[in-house]
Structures are given as structure tokens and as C-alpha cells.
mmCIF file as Biopython writes it, N, C-alpha, C and O atoms, coordinates in Angstrom:
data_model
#
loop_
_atom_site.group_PDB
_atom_site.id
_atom_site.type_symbol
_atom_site.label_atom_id
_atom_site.label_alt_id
_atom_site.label_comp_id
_atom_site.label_asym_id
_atom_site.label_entity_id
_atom_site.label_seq_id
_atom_site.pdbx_PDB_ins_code
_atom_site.Cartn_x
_atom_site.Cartn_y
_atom_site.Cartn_z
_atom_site.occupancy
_atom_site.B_iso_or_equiv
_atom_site.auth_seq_id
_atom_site.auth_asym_id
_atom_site.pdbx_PDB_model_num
ATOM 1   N N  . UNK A ? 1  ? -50.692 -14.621 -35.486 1.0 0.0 1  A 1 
ATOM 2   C CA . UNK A ? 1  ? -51.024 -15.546 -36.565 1.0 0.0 1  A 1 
ATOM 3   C C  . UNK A ? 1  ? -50.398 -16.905 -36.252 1.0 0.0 1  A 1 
ATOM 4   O O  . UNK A ? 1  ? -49.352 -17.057 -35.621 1.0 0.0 1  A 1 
ATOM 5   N N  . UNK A ? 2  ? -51.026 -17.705 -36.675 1.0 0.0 2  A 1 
ATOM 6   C CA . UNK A ? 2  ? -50.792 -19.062 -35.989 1.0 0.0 2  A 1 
ATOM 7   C C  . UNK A ? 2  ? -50.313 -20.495 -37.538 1.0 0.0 2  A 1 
ATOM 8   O O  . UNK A ? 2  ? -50.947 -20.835 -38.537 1.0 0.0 2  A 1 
ATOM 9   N N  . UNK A ? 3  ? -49.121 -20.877 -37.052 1.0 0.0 3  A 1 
ATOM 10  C CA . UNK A ? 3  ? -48.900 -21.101 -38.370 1.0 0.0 3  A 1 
ATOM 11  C C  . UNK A ? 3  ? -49.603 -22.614 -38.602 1.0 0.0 3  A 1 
ATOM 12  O O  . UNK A ? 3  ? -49.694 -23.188 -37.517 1.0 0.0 3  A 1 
ATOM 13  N N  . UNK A ? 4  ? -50.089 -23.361 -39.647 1.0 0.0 4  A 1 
ATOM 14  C CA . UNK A ? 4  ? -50.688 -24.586 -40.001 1.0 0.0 4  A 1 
ATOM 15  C C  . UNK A ? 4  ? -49.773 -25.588 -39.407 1.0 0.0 4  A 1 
ATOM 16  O O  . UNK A ? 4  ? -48.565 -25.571 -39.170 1.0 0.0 4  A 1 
ATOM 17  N N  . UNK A ? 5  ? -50.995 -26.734 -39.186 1.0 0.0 5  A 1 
ATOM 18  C CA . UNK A ? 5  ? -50.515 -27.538 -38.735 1.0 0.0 5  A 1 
ATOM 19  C C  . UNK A ? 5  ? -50.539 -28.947 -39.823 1.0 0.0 5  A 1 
ATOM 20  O O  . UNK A ? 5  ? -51.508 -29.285 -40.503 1.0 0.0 5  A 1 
ATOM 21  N N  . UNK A ? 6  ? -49.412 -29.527 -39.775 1.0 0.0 6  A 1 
ATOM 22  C CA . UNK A ? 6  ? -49.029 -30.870 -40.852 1.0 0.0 6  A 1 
ATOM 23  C C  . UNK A ? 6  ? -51.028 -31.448 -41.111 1.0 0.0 6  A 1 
ATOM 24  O O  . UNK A ? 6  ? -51.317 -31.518 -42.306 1.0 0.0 6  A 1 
ATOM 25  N N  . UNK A ? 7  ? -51.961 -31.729 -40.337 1.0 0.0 7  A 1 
ATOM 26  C CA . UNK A ? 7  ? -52.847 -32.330 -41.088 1.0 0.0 7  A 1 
ATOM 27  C C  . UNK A ? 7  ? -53.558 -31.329 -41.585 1.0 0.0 7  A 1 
ATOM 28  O O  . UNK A ? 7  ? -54.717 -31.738 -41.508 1.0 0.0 7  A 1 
ATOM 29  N N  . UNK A ? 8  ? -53.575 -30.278 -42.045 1.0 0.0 8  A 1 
ATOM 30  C CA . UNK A ? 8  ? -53.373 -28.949 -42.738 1.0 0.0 8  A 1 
ATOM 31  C C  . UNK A ? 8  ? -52.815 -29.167 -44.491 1.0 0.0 8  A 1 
ATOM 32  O O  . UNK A ? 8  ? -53.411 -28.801 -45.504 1.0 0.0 8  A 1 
ATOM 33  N N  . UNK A ? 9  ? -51.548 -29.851 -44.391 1.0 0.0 9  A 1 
ATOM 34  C CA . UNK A ? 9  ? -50.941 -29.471 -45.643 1.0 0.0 9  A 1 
ATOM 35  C C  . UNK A ? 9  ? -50.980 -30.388 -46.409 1.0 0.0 9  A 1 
ATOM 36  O O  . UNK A ? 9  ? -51.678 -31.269 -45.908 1.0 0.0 9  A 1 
ATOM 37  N N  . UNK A ? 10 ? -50.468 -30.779 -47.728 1.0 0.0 10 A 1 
ATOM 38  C CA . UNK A ? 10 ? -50.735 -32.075 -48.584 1.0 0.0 10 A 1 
ATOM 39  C C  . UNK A ? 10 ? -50.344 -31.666 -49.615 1.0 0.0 10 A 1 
ATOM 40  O O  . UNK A ? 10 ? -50.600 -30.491 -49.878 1.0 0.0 10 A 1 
ATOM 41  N N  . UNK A ? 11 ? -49.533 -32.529 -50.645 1.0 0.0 11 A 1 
ATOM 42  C CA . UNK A ? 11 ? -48.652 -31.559 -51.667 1.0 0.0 11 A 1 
ATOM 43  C C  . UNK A ? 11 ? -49.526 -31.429 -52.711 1.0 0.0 11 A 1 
ATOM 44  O O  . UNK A ? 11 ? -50.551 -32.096 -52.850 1.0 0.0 11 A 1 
ATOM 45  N N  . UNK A ? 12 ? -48.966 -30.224 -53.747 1.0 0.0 12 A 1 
ATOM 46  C CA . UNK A ? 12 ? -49.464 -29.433 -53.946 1.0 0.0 12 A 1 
ATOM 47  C C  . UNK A ? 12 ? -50.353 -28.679 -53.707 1.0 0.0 12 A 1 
ATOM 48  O O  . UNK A ? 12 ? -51.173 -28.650 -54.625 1.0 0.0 12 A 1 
ATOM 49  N N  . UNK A ? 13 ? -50.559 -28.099 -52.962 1.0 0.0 13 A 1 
ATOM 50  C CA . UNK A ? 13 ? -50.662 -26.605 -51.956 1.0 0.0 13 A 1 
ATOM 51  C C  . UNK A ? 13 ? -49.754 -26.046 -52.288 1.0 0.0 13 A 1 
ATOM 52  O O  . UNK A ? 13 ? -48.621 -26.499 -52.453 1.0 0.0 13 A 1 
ATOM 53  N N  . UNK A ? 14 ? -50.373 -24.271 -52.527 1.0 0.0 14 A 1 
ATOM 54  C CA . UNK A ? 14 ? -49.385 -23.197 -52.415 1.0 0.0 14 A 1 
ATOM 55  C C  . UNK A ? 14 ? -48.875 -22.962 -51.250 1.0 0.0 14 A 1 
ATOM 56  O O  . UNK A ? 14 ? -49.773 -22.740 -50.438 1.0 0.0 14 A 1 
ATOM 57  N N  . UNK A ? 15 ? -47.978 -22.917 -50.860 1.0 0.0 15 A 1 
ATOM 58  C CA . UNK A ? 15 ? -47.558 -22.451 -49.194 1.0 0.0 15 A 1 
ATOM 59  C C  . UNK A ? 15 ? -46.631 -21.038 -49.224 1.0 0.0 15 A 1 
ATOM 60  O O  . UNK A ? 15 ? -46.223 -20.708 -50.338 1.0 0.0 15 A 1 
ATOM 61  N N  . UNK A ? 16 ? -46.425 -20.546 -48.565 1.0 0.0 16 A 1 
ATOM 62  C CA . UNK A ? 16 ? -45.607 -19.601 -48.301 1.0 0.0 16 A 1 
ATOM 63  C C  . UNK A ? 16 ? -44.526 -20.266 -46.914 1.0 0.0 16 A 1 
ATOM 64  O O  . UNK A ? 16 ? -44.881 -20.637 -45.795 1.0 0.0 16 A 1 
ATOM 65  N N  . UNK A ? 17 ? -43.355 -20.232 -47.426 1.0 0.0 17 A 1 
ATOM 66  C CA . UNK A ? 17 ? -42.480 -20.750 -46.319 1.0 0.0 17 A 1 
ATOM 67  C C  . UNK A ? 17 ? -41.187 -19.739 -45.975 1.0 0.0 17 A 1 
ATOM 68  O O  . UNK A ? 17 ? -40.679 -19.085 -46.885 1.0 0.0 17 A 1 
ATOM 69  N N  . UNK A ? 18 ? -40.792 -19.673 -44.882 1.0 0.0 18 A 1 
ATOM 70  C CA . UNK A ? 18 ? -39.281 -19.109 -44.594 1.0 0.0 18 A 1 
ATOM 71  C C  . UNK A ? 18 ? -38.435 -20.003 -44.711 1.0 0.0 18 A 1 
ATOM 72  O O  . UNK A ? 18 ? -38.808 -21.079 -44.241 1.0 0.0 18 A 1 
ATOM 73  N N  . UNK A ? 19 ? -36.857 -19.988 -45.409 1.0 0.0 19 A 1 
ATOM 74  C CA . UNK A ? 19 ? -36.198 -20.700 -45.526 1.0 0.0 19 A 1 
ATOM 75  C C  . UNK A ? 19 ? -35.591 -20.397 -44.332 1.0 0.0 19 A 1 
ATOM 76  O O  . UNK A ? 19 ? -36.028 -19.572 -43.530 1.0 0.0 19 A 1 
ATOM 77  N N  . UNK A ? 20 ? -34.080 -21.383 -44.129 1.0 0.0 20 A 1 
ATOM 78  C CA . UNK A ? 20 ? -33.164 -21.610 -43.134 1.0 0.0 20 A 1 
ATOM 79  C C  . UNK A ? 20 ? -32.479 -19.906 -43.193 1.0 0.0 20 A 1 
ATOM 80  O O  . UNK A ? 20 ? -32.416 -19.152 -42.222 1.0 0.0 20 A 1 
ATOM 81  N N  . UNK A ? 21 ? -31.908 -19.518 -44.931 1.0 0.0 21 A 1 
ATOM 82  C CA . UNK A ? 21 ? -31.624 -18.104 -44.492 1.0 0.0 21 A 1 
ATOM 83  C C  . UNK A ? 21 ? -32.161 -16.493 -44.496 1.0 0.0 21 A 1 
ATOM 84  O O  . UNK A ? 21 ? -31.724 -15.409 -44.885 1.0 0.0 21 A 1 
ATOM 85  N N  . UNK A ? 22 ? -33.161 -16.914 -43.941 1.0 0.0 22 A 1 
ATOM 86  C CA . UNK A ? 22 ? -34.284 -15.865 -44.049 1.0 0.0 22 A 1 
ATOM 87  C C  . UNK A ? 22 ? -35.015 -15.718 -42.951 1.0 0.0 22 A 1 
ATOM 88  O O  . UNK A ? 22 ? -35.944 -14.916 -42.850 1.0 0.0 22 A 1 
ATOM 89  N N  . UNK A ? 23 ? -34.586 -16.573 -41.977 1.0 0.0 23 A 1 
ATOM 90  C CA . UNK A ? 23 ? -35.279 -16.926 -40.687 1.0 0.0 23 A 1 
ATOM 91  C C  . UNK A ? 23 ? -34.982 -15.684 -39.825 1.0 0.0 23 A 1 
ATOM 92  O O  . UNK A ? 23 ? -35.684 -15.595 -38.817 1.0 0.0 23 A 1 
ATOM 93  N N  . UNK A ? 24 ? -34.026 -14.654 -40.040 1.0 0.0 24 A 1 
ATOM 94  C CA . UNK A ? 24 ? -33.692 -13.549 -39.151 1.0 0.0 24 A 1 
ATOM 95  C C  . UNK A ? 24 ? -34.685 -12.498 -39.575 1.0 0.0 24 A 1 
ATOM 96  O O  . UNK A ? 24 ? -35.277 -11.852 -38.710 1.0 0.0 24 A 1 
ATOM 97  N N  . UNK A ? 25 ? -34.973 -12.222 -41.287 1.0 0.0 25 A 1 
ATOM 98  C CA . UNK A ? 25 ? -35.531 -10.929 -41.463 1.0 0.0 25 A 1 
ATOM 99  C C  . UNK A ? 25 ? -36.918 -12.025 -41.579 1.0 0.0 25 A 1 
ATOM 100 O O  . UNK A ? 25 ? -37.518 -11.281 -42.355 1.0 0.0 25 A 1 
ATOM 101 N N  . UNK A ? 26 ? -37.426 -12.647 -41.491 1.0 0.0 26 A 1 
ATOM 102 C CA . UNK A ? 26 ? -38.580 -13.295 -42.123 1.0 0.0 26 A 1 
ATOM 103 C C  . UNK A ? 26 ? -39.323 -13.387 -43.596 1.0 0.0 26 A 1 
ATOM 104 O O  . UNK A ? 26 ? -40.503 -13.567 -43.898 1.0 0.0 26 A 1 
ATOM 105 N N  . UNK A ? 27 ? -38.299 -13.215 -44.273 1.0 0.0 27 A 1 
ATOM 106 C CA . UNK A ? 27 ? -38.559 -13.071 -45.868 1.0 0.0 27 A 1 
ATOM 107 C C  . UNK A ? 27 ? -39.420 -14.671 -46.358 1.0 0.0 27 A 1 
ATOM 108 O O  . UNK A ? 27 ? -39.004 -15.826 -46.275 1.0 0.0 27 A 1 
ATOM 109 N N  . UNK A ? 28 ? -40.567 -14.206 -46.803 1.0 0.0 28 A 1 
ATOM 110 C CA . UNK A ? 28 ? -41.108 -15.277 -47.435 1.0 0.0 28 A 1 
ATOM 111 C C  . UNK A ? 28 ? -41.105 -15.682 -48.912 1.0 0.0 28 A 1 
ATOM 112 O O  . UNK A ? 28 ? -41.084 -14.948 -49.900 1.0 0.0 28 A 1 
ATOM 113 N N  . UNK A ? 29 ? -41.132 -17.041 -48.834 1.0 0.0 29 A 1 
ATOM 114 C CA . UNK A ? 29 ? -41.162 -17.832 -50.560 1.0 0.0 29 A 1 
ATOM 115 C C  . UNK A ? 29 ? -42.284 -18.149 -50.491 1.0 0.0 29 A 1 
ATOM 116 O O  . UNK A ? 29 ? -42.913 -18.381 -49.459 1.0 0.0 29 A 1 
ATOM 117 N N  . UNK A ? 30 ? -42.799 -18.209 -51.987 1.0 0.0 30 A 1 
ATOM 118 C CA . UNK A ? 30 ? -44.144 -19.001 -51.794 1.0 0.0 30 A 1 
ATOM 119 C C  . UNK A ? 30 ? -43.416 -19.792 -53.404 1.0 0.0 30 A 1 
ATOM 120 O O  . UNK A ? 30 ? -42.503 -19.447 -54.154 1.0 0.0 30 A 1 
ATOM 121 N N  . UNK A ? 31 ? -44.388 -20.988 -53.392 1.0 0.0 31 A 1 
ATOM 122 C CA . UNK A ? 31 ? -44.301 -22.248 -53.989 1.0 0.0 31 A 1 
ATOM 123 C C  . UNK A ? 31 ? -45.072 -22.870 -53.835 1.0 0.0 31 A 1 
ATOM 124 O O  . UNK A ? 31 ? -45.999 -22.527 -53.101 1.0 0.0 31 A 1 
ATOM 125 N N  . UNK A ? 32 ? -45.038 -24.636 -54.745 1.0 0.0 32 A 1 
ATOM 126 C CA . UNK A ? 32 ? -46.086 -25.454 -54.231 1.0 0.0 32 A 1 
ATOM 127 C C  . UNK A ? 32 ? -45.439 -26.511 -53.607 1.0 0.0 32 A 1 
ATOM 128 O O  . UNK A ? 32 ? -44.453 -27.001 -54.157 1.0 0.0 32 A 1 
ATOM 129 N N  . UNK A ? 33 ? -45.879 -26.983 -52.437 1.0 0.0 33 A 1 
ATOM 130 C CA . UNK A ? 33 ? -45.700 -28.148 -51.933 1.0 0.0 33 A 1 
ATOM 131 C C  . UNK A ? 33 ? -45.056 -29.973 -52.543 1.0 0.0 33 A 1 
ATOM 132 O O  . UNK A ? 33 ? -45.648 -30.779 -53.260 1.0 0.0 33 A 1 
ATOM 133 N N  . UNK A ? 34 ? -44.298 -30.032 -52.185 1.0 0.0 34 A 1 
ATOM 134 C CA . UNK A ? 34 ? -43.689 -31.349 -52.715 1.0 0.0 34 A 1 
ATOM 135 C C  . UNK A ? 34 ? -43.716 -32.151 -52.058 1.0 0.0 34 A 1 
ATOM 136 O O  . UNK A ? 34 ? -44.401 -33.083 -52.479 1.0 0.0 34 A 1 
ATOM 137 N N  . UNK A ? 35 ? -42.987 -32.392 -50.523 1.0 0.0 35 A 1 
ATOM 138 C CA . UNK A ? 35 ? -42.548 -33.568 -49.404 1.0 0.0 35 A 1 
ATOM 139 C C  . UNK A ? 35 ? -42.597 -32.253 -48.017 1.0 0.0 35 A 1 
ATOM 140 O O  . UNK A ? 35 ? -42.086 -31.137 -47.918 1.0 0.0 35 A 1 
ATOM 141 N N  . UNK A ? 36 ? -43.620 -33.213 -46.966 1.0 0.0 36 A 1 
ATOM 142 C CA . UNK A ? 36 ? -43.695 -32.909 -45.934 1.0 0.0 36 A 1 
ATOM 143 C C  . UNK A ? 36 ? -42.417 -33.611 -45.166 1.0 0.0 36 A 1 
ATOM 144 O O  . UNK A ? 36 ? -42.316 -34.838 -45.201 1.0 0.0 36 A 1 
ATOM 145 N N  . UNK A ? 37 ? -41.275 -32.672 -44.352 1.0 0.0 37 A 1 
ATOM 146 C CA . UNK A ? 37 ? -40.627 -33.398 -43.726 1.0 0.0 37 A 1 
ATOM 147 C C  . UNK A ? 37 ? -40.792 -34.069 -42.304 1.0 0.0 37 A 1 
ATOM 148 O O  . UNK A ? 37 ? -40.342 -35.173 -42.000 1.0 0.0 37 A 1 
ATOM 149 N N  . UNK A ? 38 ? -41.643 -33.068 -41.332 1.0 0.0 38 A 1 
ATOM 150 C CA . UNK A ? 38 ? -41.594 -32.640 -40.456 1.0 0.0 38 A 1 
ATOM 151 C C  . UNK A ? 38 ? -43.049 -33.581 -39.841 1.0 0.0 38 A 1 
ATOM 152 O O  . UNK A ? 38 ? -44.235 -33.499 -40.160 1.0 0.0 38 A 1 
ATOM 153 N N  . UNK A ? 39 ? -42.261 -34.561 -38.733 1.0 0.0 39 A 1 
ATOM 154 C CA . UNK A ? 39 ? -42.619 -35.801 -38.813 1.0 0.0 39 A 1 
ATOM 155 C C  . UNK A ? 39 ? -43.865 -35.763 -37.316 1.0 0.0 39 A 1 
ATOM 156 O O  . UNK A ? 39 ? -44.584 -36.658 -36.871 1.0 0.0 39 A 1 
ATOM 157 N N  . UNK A ? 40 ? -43.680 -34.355 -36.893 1.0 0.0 40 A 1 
ATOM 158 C CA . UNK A ? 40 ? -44.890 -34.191 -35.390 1.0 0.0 40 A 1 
ATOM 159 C C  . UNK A ? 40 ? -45.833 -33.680 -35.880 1.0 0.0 40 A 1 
ATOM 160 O O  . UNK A ? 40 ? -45.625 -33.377 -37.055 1.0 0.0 40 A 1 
ATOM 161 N N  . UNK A ? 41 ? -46.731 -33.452 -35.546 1.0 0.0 41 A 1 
ATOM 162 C CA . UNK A ? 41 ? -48.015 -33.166 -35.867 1.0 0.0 41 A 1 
ATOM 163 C C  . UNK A ? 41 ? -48.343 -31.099 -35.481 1.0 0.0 41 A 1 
ATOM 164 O O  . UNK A ? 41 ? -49.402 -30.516 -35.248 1.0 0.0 41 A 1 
ATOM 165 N N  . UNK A ? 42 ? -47.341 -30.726 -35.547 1.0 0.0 42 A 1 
ATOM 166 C CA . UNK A ? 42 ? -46.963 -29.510 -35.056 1.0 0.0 42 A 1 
ATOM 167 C C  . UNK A ? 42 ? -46.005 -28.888 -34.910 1.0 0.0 42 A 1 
ATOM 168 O O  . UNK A ? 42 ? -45.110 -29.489 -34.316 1.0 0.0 42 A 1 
ATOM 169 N N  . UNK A ? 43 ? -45.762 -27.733 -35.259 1.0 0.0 43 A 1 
ATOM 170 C CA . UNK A ? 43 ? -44.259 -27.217 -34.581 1.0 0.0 43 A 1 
ATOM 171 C C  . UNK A ? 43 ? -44.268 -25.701 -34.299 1.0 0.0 43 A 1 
ATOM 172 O O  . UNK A ? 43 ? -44.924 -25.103 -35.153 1.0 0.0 43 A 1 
ATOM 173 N N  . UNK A ? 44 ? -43.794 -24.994 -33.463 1.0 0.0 44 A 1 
ATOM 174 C CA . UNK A ? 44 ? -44.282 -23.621 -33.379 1.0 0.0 44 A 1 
ATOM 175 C C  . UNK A ? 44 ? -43.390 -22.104 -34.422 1.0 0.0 44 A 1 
ATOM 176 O O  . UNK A ? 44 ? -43.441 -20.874 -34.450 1.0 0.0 44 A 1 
ATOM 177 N N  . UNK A ? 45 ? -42.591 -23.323 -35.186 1.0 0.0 45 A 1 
ATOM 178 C CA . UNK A ? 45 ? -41.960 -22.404 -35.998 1.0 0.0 45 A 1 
ATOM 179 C C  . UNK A ? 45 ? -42.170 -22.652 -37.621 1.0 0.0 45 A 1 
ATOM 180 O O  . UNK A ? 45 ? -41.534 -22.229 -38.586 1.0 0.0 45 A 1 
ATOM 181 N N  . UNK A ? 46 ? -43.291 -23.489 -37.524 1.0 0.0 46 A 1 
ATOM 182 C CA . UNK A ? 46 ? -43.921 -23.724 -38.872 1.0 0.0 46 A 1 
ATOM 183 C C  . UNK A ? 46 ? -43.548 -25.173 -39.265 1.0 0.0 46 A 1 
ATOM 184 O O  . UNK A ? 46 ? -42.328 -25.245 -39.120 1.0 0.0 46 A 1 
ATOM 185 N N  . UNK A ? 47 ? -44.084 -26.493 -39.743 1.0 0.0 47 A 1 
ATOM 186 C CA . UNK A ? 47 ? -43.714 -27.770 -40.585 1.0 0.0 47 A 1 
ATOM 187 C C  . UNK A ? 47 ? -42.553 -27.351 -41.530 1.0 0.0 47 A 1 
ATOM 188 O O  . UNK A ? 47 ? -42.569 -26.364 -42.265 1.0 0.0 47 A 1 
ATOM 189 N N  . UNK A ? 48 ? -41.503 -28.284 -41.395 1.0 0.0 48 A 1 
ATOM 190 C CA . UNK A ? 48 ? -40.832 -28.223 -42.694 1.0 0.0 48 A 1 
ATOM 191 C C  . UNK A ? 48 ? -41.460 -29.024 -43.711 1.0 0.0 48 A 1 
ATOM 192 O O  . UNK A ? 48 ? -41.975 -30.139 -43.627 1.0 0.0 48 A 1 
ATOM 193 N N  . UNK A ? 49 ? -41.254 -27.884 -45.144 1.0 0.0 49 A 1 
ATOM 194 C CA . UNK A ? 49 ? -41.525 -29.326 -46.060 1.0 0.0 49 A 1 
ATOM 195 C C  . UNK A ? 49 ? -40.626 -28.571 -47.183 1.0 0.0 49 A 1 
ATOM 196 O O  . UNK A ? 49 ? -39.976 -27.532 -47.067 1.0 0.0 49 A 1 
ATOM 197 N N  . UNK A ? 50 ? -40.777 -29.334 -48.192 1.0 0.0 50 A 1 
ATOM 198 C CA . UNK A ? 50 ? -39.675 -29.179 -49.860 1.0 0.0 50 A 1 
ATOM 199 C C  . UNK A ? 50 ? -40.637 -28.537 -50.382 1.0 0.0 50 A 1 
ATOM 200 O O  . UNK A ? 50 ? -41.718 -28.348 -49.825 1.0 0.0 50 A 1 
ATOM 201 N N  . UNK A ? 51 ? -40.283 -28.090 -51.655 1.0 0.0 51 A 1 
ATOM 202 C CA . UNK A ? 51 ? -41.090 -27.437 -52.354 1.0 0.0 51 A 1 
ATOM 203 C C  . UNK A ? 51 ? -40.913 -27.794 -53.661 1.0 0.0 51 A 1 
ATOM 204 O O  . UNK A ? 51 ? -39.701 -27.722 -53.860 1.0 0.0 51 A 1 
ATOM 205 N N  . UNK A ? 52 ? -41.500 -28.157 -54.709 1.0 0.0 52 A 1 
ATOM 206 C CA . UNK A ? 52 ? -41.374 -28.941 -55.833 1.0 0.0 52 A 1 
ATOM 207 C C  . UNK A ? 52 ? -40.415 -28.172 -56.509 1.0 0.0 52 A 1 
ATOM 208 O O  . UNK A ? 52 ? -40.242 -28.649 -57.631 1.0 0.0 52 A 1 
ATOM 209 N N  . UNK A ? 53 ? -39.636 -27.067 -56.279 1.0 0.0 53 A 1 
ATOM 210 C CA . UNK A ? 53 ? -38.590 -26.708 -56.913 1.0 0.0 53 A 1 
ATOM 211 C C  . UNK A ? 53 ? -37.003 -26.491 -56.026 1.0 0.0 53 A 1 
ATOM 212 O O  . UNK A ? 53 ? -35.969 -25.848 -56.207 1.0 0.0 53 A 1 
ATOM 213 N N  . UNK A ? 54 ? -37.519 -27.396 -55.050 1.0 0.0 54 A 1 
ATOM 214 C CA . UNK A ? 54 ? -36.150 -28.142 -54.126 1.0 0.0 54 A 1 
ATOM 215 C C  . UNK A ? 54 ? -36.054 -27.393 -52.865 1.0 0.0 54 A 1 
ATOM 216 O O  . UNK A ? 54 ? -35.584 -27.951 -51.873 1.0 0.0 54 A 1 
ATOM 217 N N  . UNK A ? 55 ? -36.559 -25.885 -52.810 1.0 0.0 55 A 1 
ATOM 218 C CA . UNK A ? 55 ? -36.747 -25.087 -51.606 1.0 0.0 55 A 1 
ATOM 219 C C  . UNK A ? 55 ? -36.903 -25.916 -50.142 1.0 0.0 55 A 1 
ATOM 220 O O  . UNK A ? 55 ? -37.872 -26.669 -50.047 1.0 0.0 55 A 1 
ATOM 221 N N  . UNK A ? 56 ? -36.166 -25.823 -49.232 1.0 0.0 56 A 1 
ATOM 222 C CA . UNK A ? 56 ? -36.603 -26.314 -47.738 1.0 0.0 56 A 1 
ATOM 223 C C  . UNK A ? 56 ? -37.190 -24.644 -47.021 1.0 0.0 56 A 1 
ATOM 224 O O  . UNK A ? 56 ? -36.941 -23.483 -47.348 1.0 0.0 56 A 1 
ATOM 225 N N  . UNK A ? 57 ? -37.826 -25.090 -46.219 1.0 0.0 57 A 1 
ATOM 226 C CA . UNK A ? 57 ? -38.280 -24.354 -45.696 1.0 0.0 57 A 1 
ATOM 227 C C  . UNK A ? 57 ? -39.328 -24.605 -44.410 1.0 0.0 57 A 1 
ATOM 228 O O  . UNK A ? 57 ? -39.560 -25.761 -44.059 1.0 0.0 57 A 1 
ATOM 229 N N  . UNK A ? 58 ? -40.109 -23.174 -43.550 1.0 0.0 58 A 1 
ATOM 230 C CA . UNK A ? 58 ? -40.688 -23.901 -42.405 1.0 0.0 58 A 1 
ATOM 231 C C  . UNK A ? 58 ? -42.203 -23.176 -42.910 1.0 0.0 58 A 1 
ATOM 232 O O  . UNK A ? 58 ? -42.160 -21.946 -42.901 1.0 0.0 58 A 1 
ATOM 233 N N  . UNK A ? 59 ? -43.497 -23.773 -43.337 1.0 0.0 59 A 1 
ATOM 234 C CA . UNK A ? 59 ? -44.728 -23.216 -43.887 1.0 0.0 59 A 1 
ATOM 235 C C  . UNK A ? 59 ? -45.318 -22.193 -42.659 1.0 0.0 59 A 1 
ATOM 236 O O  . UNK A ? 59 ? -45.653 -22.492 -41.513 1.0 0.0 59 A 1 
ATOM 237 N N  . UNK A ? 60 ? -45.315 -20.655 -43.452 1.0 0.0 60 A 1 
ATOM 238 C CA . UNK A ? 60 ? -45.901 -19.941 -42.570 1.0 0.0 60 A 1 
ATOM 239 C C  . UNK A ? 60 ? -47.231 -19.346 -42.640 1.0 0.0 60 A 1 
ATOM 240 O O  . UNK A ? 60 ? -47.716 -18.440 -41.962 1.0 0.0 60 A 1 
ATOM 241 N N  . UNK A ? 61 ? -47.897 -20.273 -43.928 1.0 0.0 61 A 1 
ATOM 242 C CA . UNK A ? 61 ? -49.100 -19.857 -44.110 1.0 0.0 61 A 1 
ATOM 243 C C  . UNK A ? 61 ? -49.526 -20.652 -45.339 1.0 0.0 61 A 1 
ATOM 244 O O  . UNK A ? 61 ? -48.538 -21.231 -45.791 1.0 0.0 61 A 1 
ATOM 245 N N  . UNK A ? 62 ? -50.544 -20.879 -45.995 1.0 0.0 62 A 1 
ATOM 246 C CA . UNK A ? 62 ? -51.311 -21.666 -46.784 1.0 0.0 62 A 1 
ATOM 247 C C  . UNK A ? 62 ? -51.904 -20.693 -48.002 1.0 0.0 62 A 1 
ATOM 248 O O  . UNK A ? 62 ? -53.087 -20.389 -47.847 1.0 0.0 62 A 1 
ATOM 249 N N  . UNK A ? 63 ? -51.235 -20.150 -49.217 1.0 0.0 63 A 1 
ATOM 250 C CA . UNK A ? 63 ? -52.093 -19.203 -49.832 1.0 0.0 63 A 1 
ATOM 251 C C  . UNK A ? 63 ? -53.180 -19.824 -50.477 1.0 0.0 63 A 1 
ATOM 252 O O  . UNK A ? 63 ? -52.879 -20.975 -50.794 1.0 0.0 63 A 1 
ATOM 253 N N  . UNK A ? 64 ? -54.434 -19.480 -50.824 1.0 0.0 64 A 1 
ATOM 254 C CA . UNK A ? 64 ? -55.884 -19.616 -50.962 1.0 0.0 64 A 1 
ATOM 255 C C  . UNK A ? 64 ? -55.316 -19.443 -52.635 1.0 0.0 64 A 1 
ATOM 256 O O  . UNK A ? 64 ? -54.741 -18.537 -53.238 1.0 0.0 64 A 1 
ATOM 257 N N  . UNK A ? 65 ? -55.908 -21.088 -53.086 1.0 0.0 65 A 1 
ATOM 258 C CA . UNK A ? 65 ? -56.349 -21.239 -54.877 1.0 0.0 65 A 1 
ATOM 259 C C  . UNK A ? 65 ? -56.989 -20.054 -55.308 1.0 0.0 65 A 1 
ATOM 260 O O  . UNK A ? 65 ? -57.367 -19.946 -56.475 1.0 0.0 65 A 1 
#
């Protein structure tokens, strides 16, 4: 599975993201999108972005409205 790429995302979007401490078991959050951080056009461990309830994280998927 191939994770989205930044011209992909745009806030508010649901995303599902791994945070910084969750990155070992891969536990996912889902939320909506706030601030894209993640300033390349790609990354192979997912875009960071915020999540309108302050969450950082790296988007490992896009859940469907």
C-alpha cells in the first residue's frame, strides 16, 4: 500500500495518520486534517501534517467521505 502524496491532501480530509509514538506498532489515528507540514512533494513514510485537534502525525491513508 502506497501512502498519499501532499498534492493528494488538503485540510479537512479525514486522514488516518501514525503518530511519532506509534511508529513501532503502527497504531493508527484518524482525524481531520488541519496544516500540511511536510514541505516535498512526497515522502516514503507518509506527509506530516496536524490534525485539527493538535495530533502530529505521518498520513497513511485518506478515509473516503
Amino acid at each position: 500500500m502506497t501512502v498519499p502524496a501532499r498534492k493528494e491532501l488538503s485540510p479537512g480530509l479525514r486522514v488516518a495518520i501514525v503518530l511519532k509514538r506509534d511508529q513501532r506498532t503502527g497504531k493508527r489515528t484518524t482525524g481531520v486534517l488541519s496544516t500540511i507540514l511536510t514541505k516535498s512533494p512526497t515522502h516514503p513514510h507518509g506527509i506530516k501534517v496536524r490534525l485539527q485537534d493538535g495530533q502530529v502525525g505521518r498520513v497513511q491513508e485518506i478515509i473516503a467521505p
